[in-house]
C-alpha positions as CSV (number, residue, x, y, z in Angstrom):
1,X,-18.8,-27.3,10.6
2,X,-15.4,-25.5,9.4
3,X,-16.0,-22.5,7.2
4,X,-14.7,-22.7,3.6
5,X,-11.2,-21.3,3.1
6,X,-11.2,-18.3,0.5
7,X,-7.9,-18.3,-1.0
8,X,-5.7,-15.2,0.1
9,X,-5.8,-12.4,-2.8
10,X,-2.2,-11.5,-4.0
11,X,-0.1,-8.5,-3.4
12,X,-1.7,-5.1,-5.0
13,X,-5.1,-6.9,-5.8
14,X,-6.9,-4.9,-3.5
15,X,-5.3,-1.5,-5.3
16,X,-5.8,-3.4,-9.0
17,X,-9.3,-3.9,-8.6
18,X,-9.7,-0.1,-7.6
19,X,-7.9,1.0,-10.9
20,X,-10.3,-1.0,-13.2
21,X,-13.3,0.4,-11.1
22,X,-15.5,2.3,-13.8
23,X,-15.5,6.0,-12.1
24,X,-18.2,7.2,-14.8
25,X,-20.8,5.4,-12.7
26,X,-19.7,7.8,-9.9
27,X,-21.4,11.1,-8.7
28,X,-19.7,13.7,-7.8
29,X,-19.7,13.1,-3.9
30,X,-18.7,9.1,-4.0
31,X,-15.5,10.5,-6.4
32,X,-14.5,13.1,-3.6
33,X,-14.9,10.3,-1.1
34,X,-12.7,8.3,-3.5
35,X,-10.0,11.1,-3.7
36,X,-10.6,11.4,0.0
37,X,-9.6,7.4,1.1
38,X,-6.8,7.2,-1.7
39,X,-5.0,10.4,-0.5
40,X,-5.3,8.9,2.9
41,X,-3.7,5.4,1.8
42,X,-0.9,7.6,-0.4
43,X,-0.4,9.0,3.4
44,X,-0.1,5.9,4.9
45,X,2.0,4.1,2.3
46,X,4.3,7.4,2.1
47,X,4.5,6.5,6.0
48,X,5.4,3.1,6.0
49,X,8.3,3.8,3.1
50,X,9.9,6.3,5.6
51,X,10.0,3.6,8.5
52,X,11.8,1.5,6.1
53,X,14.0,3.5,4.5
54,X,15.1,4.6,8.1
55,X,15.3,0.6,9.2
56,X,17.3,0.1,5.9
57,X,19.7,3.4,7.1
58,X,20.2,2.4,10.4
59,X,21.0,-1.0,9.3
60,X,23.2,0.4,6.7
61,X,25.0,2.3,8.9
62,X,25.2,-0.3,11.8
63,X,26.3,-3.0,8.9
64,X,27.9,-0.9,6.1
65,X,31.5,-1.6,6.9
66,X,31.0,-5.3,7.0
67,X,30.1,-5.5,3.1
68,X,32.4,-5.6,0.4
69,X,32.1,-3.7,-2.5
């Protein structure tokens, strides 16, 4: 028997359901663990940004003279 398909959640759902997430519910520990995970996902997004901008560089440099402007 297949599994049901759940349909695929949207870009920045994920990080819109964490906005609306009531933080007076919280103790003081769960919010550090919080601040903890989303300074570790600012770190990996800040990552991920770089590797682009230097794809988009390199491809900019490589391809640059072809454009028009």
């Amino acid at each position: 028997m297949d599994e049901p398909v759940e349909p695929r959640r949207g870009r920045g759902e994920a990080l819109n359901e964490i906005l609306r997430e009531d933080l007076e519910l919280q103790g003081v520990a769960e919010l550090q663990d919080r601040i903890a995970l989303l300074e570790t996902e600012i770190a990996r997004t800040r990552l991920h940004l770089e590797t682009k901008q230097a794809g988009r560089a390199a491809a900019d440099a490589l391809f640059g003279g072809l454009r028009d402007d």
